[in-house]
C-alpha positions in Angstrom: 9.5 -9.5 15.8 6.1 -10.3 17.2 4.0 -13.2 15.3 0.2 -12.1 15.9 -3.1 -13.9 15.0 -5.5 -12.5 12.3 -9.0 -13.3 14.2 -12.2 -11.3 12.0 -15.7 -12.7 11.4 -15.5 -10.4 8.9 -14.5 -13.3 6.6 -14.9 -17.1 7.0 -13.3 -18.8 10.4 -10.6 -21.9 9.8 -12.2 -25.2 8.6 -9.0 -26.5 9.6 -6.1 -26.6 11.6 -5.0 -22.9 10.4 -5.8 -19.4 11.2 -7.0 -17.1 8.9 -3.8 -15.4 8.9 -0.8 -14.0 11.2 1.2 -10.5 10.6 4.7 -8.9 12.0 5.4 -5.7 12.0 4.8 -5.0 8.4 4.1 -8.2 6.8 1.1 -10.0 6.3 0.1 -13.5 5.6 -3.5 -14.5 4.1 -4.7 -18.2 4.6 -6.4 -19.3 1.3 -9.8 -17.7 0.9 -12.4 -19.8 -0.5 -15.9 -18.5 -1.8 -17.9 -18.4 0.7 -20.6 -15.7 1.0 -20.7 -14.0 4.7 -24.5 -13.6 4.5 -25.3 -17.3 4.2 -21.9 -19.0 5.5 -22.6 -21.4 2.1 -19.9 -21.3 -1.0 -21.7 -18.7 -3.5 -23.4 -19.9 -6.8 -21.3 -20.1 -9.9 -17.4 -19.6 -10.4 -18.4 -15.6 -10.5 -19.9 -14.7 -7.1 -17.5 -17.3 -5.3 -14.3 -15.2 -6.7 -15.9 -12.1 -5.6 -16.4 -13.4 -2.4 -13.0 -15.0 -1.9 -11.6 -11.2 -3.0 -13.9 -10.0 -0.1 -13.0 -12.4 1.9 -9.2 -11.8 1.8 -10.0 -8.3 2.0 -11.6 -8.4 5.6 -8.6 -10.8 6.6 -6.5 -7.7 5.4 -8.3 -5.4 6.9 -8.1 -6.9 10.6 -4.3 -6.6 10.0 -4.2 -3.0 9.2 -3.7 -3.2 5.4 -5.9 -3.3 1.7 -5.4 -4.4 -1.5 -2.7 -2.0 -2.4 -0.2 -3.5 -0.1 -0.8 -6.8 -1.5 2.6 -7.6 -3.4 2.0 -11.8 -4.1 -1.3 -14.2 -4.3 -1.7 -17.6 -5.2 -4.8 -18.1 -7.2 -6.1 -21.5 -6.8 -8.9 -22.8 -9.4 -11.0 -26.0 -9.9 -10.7 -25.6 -13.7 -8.4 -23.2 -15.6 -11.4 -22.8 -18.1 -12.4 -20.5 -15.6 -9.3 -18.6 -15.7 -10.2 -15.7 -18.1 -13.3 -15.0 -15.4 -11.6 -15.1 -12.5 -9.0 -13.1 -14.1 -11.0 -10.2 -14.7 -12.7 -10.5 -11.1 -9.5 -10.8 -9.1 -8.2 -7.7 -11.5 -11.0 -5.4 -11.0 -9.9 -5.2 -7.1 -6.8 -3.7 -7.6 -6.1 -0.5 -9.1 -3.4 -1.3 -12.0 -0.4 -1.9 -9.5 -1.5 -5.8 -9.4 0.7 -7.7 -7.3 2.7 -10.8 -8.5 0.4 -14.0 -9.2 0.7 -17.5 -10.0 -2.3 -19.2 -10.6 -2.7 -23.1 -10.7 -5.6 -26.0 -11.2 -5.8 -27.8 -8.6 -7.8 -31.7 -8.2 -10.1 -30.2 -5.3 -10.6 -27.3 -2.7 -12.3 -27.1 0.6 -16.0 -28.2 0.6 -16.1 -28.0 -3.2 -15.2 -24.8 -3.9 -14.4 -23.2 -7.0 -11.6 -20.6 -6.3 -9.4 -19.9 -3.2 -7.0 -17.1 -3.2 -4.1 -16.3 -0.3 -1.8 -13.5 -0.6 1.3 -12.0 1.4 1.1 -7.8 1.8 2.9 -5.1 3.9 1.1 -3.4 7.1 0.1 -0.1 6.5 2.7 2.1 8.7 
């Protein structure tokens, strides 16, 4: 089974020693996406736009590996502050279409250059 690099500037490059993600065959693996808006290269304003663009974000890093949203079957939502739960929760739902994957979801002390939300996932490869 081959290990290949996920490499898009669709979606924000490692601020880290990471990748962005790898894939097999059929499985892929999304690094945690922060909100960072592809336009400016800045985290977007406000808990809102920052988990739509980590949810674009994870979708470009899909994307590169041949697969979507639908074949997303586990994320890990991180969050600043689980106040903002019930918004992010209606966000990150609105990009799948009722066959959501299985989630946990967690507050965390800090993210990445003070982000509000990051989001990784695992998902099959379209075949």
């Amino acid at each position: 089974m081959a290990k290949n690099r996920i490499q898009t500037d669709k979606a924000p490059a490692a601020i880290g020693p990471y990748s962005q993600g790898w894939y097999t065959d059929d499985t892929v693996y999304v690094s945690g996406q922060l909100g960072i808006d592809m336009e400016t290269g800045k985290l977007a304003e406000g808990i809102e736009a920052q988990a739509h663009a980590s949810m674009k974000n994870l979708g470009a890093v899909l994307a590169a590996a041949d697969s979507d949203y639908s074949q997303v079957f586990k994320t890990t939502v991180f969050v600043q502050d689980l106040n903002d739960f019930a918004v992010v929760n209606k966000i990150y739902g609105s990009y799948f279409d009722g066959d959501y994957p299985a989630r946990s979801c967690v507050q965390i002390a800090e993210l990445p250059l003070g982000g509000l939300v990051e989001i990784e996932c695992i998902a099959a490869r379209h075949s």
